[in-house]
C-alpha positions as CSV (number, residue, x, y, z in Angstrom):
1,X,-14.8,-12.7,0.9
2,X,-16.2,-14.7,-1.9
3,X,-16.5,-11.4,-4.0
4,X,-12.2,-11.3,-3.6
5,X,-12.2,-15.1,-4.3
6,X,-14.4,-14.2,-7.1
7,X,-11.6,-11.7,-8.5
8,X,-9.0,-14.1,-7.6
9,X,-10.7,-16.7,-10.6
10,X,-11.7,-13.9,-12.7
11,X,-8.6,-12.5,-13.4
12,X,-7.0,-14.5,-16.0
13,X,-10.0,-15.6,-17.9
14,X,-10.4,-12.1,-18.3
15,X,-7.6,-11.2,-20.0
16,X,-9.1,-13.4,-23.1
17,X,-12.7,-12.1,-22.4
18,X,-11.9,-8.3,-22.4
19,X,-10.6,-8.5,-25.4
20,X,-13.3,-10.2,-27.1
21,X,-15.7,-7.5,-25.9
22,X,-14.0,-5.0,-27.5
23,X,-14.0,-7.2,-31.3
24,X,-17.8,-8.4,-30.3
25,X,-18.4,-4.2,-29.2
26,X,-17.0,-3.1,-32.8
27,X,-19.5,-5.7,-34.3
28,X,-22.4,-4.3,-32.7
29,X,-21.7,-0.9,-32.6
30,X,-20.9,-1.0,-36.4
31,X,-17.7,1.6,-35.6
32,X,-16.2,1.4,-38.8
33,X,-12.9,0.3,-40.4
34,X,-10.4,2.4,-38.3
35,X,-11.9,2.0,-35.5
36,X,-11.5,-2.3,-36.4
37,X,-7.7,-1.0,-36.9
38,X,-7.6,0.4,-33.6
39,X,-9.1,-2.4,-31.8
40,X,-6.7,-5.0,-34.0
41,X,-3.6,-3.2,-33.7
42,X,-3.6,-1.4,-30.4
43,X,-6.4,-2.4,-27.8
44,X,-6.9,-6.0,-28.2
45,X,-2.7,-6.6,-27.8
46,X,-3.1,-3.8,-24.9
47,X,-5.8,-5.1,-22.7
48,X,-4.4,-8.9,-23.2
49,X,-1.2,-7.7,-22.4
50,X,-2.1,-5.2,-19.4
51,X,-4.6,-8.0,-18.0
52,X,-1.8,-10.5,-17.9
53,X,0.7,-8.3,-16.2
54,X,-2.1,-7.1,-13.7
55,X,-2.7,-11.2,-13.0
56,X,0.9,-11.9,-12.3
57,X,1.8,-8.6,-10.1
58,X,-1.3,-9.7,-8.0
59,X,-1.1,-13.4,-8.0
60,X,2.1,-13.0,-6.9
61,X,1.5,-12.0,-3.6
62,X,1.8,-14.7,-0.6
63,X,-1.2,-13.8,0.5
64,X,-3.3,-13.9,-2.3
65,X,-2.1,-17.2,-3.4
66,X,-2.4,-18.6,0.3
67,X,-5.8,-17.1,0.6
68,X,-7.4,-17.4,-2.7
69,X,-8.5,-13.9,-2.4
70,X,-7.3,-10.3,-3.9
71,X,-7.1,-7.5,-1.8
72,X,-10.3,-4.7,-1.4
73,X,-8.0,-2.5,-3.5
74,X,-7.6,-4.9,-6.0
75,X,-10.7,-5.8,-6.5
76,X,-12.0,-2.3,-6.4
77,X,-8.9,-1.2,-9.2
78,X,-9.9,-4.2,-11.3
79,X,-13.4,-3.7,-11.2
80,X,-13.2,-0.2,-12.3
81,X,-11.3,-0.9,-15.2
82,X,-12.7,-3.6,-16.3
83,X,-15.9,-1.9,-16.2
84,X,-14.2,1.0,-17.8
85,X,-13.1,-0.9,-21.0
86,X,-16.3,-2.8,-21.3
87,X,-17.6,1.2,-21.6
88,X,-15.0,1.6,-24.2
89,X,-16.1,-1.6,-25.9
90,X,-19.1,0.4,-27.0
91,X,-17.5,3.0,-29.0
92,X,-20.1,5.8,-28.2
93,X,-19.2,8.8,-30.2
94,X,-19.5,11.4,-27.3
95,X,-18.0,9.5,-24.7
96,X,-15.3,6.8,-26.6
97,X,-12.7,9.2,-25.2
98,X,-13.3,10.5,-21.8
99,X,-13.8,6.2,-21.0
100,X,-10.6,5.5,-23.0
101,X,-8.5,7.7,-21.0
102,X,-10.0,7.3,-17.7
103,X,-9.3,3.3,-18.5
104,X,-5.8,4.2,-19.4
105,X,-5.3,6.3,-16.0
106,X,-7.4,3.1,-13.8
107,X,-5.1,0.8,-15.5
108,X,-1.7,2.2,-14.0
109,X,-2.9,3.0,-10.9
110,X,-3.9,-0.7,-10.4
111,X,-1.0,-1.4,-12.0
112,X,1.1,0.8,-9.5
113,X,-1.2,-0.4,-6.5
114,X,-0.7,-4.0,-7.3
115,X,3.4,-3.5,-7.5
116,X,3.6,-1.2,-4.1
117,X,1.3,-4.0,-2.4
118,X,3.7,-6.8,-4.0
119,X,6.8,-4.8,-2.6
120,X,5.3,-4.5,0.7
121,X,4.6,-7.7,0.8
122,X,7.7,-9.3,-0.4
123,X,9.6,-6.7,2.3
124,X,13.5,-6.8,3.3
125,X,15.6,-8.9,0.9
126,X,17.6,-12.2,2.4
127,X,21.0,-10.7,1.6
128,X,19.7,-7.5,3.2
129,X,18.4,-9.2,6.7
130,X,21.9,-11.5,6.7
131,X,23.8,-7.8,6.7
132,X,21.7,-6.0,9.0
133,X,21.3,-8.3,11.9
134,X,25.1,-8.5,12.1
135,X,24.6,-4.8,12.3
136,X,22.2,-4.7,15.1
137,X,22.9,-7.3,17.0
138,X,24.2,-4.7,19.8
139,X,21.2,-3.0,19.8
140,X,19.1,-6.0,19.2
141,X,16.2,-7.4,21.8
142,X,17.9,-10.0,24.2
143,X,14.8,-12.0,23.8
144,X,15.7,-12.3,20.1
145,X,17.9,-15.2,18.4
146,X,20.4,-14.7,15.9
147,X,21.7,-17.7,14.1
148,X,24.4,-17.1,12.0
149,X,25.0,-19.9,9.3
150,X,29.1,-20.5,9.0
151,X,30.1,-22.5,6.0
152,X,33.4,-24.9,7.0
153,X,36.4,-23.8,4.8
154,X,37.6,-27.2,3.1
155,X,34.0,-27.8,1.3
C-alpha cells in the first residue's frame, strides 16, 4: 500500500523530473549536439506530455482518487518506464536504442492499461442504464427497484 500511495504522489512531479533527467543525462554523458536536438525537440515535449496524459487517465479513476493509491498494474507500468527513460537518459552508445524503443512500447501499454482500467471502471453510461432497465424490467429480479423519474409536462 504505501508503495501505490507512493506512485499516487509521484506521478505528476514526475512529469517535470523525467524530463530534466534526460537534459541533466545529455550534460553528463557529453552526447553531443544532435543528440541536445533530440532531447529539445522530441523527448523532453514527449515524456512531459506522455507523463501528463498517463497522470490524468489514472487519476481519473474513482478508485484511485478515493484511495490515494494506483493500481499493482499501474505501478508496475509506470515503474518500468520510468526506469526505462532514466536508462535512456544516459545515452549509452550500444544500448540508447534497444531502451528507447522498449520505453516507447512500455509507454503505450501503460497508456492502454491505464484507459481499459478507466473504462472498466467508469462502466455502463447513464443514458445507457435509463434505456436498458426499461428493457429488462420483464426479466428483471423482483427483489430489484426500478424508479423511473417522469418530468410533469407544463414545466
Amino acid at each position: 500500500m504505501p508503495l501505490r500511495r507512493g506512485f499516487f504522489f509521484w506521478l505528476l512531479p514526475s512529469a517535470v523530473v523525467l524530463p530534466l533527467w534526460l537534459l541533466i543525462g545529455w550534460i553528463v554523458s557529453d552526447a553531443g549536439g544532435w543528440a541536445l536536438a533530440w532531447v529539445l525537440i522530441v523527448a523532453i515535449p514527449s515524456v512531459l506530455v506522455g507523463q501528463l496524459v498517463l497522470t490524468l487517465l489514472i487519476r481519473s479513476r474513482g478508485t484511485v482518487r478515493h484511495t490515494r493509491t494506483v493500481s499493482w498494474w499501474d505501478a508496475a507500468g509506470v515503474g518500468f518506464w520510468h526506469v526505462l527513460t532514466i536508462g535512456v537518459g544516459f545515452f549509452n552508445q550500444a544500448w540508447f536504442w534497444p531502451l528507447l524503443i522498449a520505453a516507447t512500447v512500455v509507454f503505450f501499454a501503460v497508456f492502454w492499461s491505464s484507459l481499459r482500467q478507466l473504462l472498466q471502471e467508469a462502466g455502463p453510461s447513464v443514458i445507457l442504464r435509463r434505456y436498458t432497465a426499461a428493457a429488462d424490467r420483464g426479466r428483471a429480479d423482483p427483489s430489484v427497484v426500478v424508479l423511473e423519474e417522469k418530468r410533469d409536462p407544463l414545466r
